[in-house]
C-alpha positions, 0 to 999 in steps of 0.5 A, spaced: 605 577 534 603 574 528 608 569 528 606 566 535 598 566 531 601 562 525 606 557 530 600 556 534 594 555 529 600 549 525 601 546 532 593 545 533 593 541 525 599 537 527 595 534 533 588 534 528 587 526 526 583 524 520 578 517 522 580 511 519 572 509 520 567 508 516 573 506 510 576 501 514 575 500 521 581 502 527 586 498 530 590 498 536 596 501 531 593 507 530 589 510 536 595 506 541 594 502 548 595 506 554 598 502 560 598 505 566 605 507 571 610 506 566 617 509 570 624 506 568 631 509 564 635 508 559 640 502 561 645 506 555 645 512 551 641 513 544 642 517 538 636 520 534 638 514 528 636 508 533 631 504 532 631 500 539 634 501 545 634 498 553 631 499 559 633 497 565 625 494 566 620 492 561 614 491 566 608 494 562 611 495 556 607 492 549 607 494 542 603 500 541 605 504 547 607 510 547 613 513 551 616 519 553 624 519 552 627 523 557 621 527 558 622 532 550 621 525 545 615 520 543 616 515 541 612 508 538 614 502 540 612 496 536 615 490 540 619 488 545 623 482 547 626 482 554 629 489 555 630 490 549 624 495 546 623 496 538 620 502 535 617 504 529 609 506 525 608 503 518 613 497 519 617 494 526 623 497 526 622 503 522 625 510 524 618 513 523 617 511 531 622 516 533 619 523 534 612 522 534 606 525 535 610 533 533 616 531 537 623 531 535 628 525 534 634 527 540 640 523 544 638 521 550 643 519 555 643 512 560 639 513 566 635 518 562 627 517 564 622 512 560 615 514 562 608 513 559 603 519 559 597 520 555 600 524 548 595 528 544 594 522 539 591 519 543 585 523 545 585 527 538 584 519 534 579 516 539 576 523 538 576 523 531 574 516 531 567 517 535 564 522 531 566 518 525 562 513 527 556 518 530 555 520 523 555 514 520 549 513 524 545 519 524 542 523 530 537 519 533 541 513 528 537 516 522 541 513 518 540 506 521 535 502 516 536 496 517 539 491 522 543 488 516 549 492 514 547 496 508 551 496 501 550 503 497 547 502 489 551 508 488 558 504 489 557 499 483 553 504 477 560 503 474 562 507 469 559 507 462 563 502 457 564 503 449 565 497 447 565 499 439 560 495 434 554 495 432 549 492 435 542 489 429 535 489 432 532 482 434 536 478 434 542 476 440 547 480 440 554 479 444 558 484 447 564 485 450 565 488 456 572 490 460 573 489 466 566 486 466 562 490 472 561 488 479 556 484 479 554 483 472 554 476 471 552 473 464 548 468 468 543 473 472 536 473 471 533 480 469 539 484 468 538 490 465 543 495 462 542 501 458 544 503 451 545 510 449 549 514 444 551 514 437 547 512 431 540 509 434 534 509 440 537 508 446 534 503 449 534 498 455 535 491 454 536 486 458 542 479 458 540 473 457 548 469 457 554 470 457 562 469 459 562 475 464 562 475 472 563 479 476 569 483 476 574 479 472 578 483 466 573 482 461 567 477 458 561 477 454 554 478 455 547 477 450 542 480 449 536 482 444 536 489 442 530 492 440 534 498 436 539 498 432 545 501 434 552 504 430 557 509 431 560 512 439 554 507 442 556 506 450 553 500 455 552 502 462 548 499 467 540 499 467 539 500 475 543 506 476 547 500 480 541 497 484 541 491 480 549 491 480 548 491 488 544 486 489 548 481 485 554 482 490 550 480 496 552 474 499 547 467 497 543 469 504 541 475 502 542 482 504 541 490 503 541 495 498 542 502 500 538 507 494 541 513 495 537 520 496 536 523 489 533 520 483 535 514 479 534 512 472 532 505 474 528 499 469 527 492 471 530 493 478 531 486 478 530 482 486 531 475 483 535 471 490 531 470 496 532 475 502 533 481 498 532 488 501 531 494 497 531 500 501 532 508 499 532 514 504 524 516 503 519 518 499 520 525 497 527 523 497 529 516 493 527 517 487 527 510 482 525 513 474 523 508 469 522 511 462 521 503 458 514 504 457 514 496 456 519 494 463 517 495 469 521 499 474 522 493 480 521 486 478 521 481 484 522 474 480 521 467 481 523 464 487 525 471 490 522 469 497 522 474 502 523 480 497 523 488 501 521 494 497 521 501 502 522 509 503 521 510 495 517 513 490 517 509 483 515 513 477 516 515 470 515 519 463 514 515 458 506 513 457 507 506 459 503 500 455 503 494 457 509 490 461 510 498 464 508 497 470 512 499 478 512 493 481 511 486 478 512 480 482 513 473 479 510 465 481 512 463 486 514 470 490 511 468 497 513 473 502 514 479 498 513 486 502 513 494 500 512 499 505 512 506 505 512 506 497 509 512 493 508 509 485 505 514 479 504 514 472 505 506 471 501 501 467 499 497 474 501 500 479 503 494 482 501 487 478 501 481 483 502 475 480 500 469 485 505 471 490 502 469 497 502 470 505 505 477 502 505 484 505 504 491 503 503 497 508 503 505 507 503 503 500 500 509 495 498 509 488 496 515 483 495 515 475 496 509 472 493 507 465 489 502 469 489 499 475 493 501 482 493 494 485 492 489 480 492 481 484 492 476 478 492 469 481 494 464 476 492 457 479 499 456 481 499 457 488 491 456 492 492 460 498 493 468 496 493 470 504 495 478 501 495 483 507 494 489 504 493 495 510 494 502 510 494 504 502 491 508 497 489 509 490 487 514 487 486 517 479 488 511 477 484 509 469 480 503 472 480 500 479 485 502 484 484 495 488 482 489 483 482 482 485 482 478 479 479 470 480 475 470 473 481 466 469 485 461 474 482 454 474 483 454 482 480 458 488 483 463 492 483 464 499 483 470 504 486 476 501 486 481 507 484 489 507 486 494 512 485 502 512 484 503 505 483 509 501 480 510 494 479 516 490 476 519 484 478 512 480 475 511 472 473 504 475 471 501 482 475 503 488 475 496 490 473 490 486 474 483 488 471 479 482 471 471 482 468 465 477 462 460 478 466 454 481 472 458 483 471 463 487 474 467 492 473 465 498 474 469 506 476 476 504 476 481 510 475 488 509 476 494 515 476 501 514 473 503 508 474 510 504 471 510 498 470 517 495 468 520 487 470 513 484 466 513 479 463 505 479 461 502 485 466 504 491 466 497 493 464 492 487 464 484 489 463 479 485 466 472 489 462 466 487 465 465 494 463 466 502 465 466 509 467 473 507 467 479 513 467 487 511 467 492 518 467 499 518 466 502 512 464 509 508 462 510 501 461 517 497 460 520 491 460 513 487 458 515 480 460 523 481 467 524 478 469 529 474 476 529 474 480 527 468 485 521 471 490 516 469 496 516 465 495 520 460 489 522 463 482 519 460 477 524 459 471 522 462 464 525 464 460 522 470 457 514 469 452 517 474 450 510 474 453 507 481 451 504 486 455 505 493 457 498 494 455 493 491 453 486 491 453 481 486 454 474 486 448 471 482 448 467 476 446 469 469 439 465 471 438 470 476 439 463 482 444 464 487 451 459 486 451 454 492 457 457 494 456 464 496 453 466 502 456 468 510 457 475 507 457 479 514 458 487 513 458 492 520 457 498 520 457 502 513 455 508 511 453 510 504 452 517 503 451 522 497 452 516 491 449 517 485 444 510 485 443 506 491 447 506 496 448 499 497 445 494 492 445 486 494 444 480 489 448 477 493 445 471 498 446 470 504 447 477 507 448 480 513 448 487 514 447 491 521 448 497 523 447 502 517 446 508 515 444 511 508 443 518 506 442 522 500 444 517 495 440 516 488 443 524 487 442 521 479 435 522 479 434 515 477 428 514 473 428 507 476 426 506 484 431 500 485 436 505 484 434 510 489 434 507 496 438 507 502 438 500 501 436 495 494 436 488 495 434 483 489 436 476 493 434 471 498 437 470 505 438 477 506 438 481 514 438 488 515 439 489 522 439 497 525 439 502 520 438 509 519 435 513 512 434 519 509 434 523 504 438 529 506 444 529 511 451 530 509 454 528 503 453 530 494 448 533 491 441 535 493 435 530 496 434 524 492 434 518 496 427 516 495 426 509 500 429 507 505 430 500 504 427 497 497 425 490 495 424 488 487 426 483 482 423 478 477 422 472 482 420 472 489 424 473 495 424 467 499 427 470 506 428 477 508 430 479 515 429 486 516 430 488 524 430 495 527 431 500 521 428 507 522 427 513 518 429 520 518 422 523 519 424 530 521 429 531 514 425 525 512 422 523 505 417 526 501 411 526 497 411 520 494 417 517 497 417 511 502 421 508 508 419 501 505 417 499 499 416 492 496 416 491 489 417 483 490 413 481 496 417 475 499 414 468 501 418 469 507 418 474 512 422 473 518 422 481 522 415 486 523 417 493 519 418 498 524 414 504 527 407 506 523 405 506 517 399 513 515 396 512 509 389 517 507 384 515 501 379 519 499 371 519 499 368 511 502 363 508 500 355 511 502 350 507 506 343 507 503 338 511 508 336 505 513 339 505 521 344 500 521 345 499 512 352 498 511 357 498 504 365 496 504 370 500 502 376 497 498 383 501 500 390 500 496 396 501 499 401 505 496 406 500 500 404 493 500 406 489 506 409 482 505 403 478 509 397 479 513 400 479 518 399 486 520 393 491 524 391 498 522 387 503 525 383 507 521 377 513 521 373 518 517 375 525 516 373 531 512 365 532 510 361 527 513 355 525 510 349 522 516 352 519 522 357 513 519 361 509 524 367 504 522 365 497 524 372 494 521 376 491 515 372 486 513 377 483 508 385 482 509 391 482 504 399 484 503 396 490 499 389 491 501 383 491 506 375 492 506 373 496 511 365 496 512 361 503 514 355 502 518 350 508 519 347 510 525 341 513 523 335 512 518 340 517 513 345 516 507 352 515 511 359 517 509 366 520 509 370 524 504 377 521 506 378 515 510 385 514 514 389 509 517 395 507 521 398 500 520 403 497 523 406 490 522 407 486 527 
């Protein structure tokens, strides 16, 4: 019994095929060709030596076909001329076609028969075949990541060399390697290789010449140590491969597969155009830079449609400046990053003057400064970044900063879509140009700016034609976390606005450039100064809604508003305020809308806006309030305005004598042009009746009371409603 086990259980291996896929791929000579009604004899006998043998037909005989020889022997044909067929495997003729697929080599007489059946090679090759294909590509081809056939990092992190030497800090060294590594060339750009061992730091550095190419028996490389080193030091790639691979694609560009795991990687250079650099996921590739002065990916000049995806790129070392996670270069147009997580760098990404650019579901924490750093520098006019579906958050100064104040030229058009911000030193978003050279068309959508610790957003463009949509702003000034990297121990600034705006010049006038700033649909809630503070000219603000915010408690009443406005040409169209609702800290907001500054406002537009009245503002507080009365007002303030004195004025004793009260309002309007109701309440005095205001100012009216009878008139307190119109 337990023969007749083994037998079998040796029998089901014999008939085991191993896939030549993904190694090579298969040919008719492995899996065989099937040709249907085969049925001839031998013309004459056979032994088990021959090689070839006749038939009476050859029809449908063809190489790598397999026969059945008198029904018990397989056989392989690998040719046939006439009648005459050949067999054999490896070579043609060869005896290994004889016995094939675990029959025997056997005599055969003439006449025997000569048949095609299907063999169990052939099922078991095209079997094995189909599954190794199925797992290349994954269930639901998981595996699939690109539409062009990727080339695998891990495939030419070449084993460490030991050249010998010493290499002396400073200076170039040149080193020989052999063989010289695929991929490594003395001629590429940004090559990072990694010294370690013996006698010194280890270090990254970087060729810069060389004999080497890529994979002879031996050449030189140049590079400039920082360290010295002596004794068993070895050279090993600075990229765990990436770079290496990227150096093998073709001249037309390609992809590199980082594989799953975490990768030691400084400097990983994307030098070509059309180089794609995608690992396996967030969670699972894993670049670590431990420079803290390289970068960990560098897209250099001329680099054109360059990819970053399904990575987390971090570090240990504290970086200083140069560390940062991405950098790209002049000239980097069409650079995209999607679904990157970066941690811990100095800029989480530096862009240079990289235009029509791309970056999506794109995440950075903990920087020593900024997350996104865009830093124009007047090579290239247009920027046109399309930045959607990203974050930053803890970062040590801005998590968004677009940076205009040294190029000599403009910028145009940078693009913001879904963003998040969160708890960093700076601003969450700053965009910030120069008088003259400004930036110009910048679109912003779906703002969430929560516990930055200056203004969520902050605009300074110098600029205009700019469109902000949809945005909600939090707890500005109010972070208490310690972020960035290291972390930068900090207390509350609470002295934030949400949003602000600010494009005046230091005289205090307006550049002629800004202006056409439209922003729908914002709320600001729970910030520690005004919610949203404009300088900026020219301004269009519809559909606001500003709650609690001056949770600082400024002193100052510009700085506890829904709404501040310190410049011309602004409109407010359709907001809410109050001073409770959701959002940080308790009730402080004081007005609902604002106006002050050193001179008069010129025009000022403010339609629809209401107040809370329920939940509404308390004593002393005020819907409006007008510090600077504006020359021009376009729009009447909604609803009424109550207002209550004390004591009028009293008539002599004489029917029909009459006195003038003079009545300051707590809110001066911009104008006359408004009405009030007014009337006596309290303790009456004789019979006195209002016969109107007989005087009209912004801040002030006389009303006239007469008496009816021959005795002194008056009231105790005087009340008016007043509406503008």
């Amino acid at each position: 019994m337990h023969k007749l086990v083994i037998t079998s259980l040796l029998a089901v291996l014999a008939y085991a095929q191993p896939a030549t896929y993904p190694s090579s791929v298969v040919t008719d000579g492995k899996v065989g060709v099937a040709v249907n009604g085969i049925n001839t004899t031998l013309a004459a006998g056979i032994t088990p030596s021959a090689t070839s043998f006749t038939v009476r037909s050859a029809t449908g005989i063809a190489p790598n076909t397999f026969l059945t020889l008198s029904g018990v022997e397989i056989v392989k044909v690998c040719s046939v001329v006439g009648t005459t067929v050949q067999v054999g495997d490896a070579s043609c003729p060869n005896i290994d076609g004889r016995g094939f697929d675990g029959t025997t080599a056997s005599y055969h007489v003439a006449n025997g028969t000569v048949m095609s059946y299907p063999i169990a090679r052939n099922h078991n090759q095209l079997a094995a075949e189909v599954k190794a294909i199925e797992t290349a590509l994954g269930a639901n081809l998981i595996n699939v990541r690109a539409s062009t056939p990727a080339i695998n990092a891990s495939d030419y992190n070449f084993a460490a060399q030991a050249p010998g030497g010493s290499l002396t800090a400073s200076i170039i060294n040149s080193v020989t390697l052999a063989p010289c590594p695929q991929g490594v060339n003395g001629t590429n750009t940004g090559h990072s290789l990694y010294i370690s061992g013996g006698t010194g730091t280890a270090e990254w550095v970087i060729i810069s010449g060389g004999t080497c190419t890529s994979g002879a028996a031996s050449g030189t490389v140049f590079f400039t140590p920082a360290n010295n080193h002596s004794g068993a030091w070895t050279i090993a790639s600075g990229t765990s491969g990436i770079t290496e691979a990227l150096n093998i694609l073709p001249a037309v560009g390609g992809v590199v597969a980082a594989p799953a795991g975490t990768l030691s990687a400084c400097n990983v250079a994307i030098a070509r155009r059309n180089q794609s650099l995608i690992g396996q996921g967030i969670e699972a590739t894993i670049l670590t830079c431990e420079s803290p002065t390289l970068p960990a990916v560098h897209i250099y000049n001329g680099a054109w449609w360059g990819l970053v995806q399904d990575m987390k790129i971090t570090r240990t070392a504290v970086p200083t400046a140069g560390g940062d996670g991405i950098v790209t270069d002049t000239n980097t147009t069409n650079f995209e990053a999607r679904r990157v997580y970066l941690t811990h760098h100095y800029h989480g990404l530096r862009l240079g003057p990289t235009t029509y650019s791309h970056l999506t579901e794109v995440q950075v924490q903990n920087s020593v400064l900024d997350g996104f750093y865009f830093e124009p520098d007047g090579i290239d006019v247009v920027m046109q970044w399309q930045v959607k579906e990203c974050g930053a958050g803890g970062n040590g100064r801005h998590g968004f900063f677009i940076d205009n104040t040294t190029s000599p030229i403009s910028m145009i058009a940078p693009e913001m879509r879904h963003i998040l911000t969160f708890a960093n030193q700076g601003n969450g978003i700053r965009v910030e140009g120069q008088d003259g050279k400004g930036i110009y068309a910048f679109i912003l959508e779906d703002l969430r700016a929560e516990a930055d610790n200056l203004s969520g957003l902050y605009m300074k463009t110098f600029g205009n034609e700019h469109a902000l949509r949809n945005m909600n702003v939090g707890g500005s000034g109010l972070n208490t976390l310690n972020v960035g990297y290291p972390t930068h121990l900090t207390t509350p600034t609470n002295a934030a606005y949400g949003i602000e705006l600010d494009d005046r010049n230091d005289t205090g006038t307006c550049p002629s450039s800004t202006g056409a700033l439209s922003i729908y649909g914002v709320k600001v809630v729970g910030n520690a100064l005004s919610g949203v503070k404009i300088k900026s000219c020219g301004v269009l603000i519809s559909g606001i809604t500003a709650a609690r915010n001056g949770v600082a408690q400024h002193a100052d009443d510009d700085k506890r508003a829904g709404v501040t406005i310190q410049a011309s040409e602004v409109t407010v169209m359709g907001g809410f305020y109050s001073s409770s609702g959701d959002g940080f800290g308790n009730a402080q907001q004081k007005y609902g809308i604002e106006v002050s500054g050193a001179a008069p406002i010129p025009t000022l537009n403010l339609a629809g806006n209401t107040c809370d009245v329920n939940t509404g503002f308390a004593a002393g507080t005020q819907c409006f309030k007008f510090n600077t009365v504006p020359t021009s007002y376009a729009a009447s303030l909604p609803g009424f305005y109550y207002q209550r004195w004390g004591a009028s004025c009293s008539t002599v004793a004489s029917v029909a004598a009459t006195c003038d009260t003079t009545l300051t309002l707590t809110q001066p309007f911009p104008d006359t042009n408004y009405v009030a109701t007014c009337s006596l309440r309290g303790t009456i005095t004789g019979v006195p009746t209002i016969v109107g205001y007989v005087n009209q100012a912004a801040g002030s009216i006389d009303i006239r009371i007469a008496a009816l009878t021959a005795a002194a008139a008056s009231a105790s307190n005087v009340d008016c409603v007043f509406r503008h119109q």
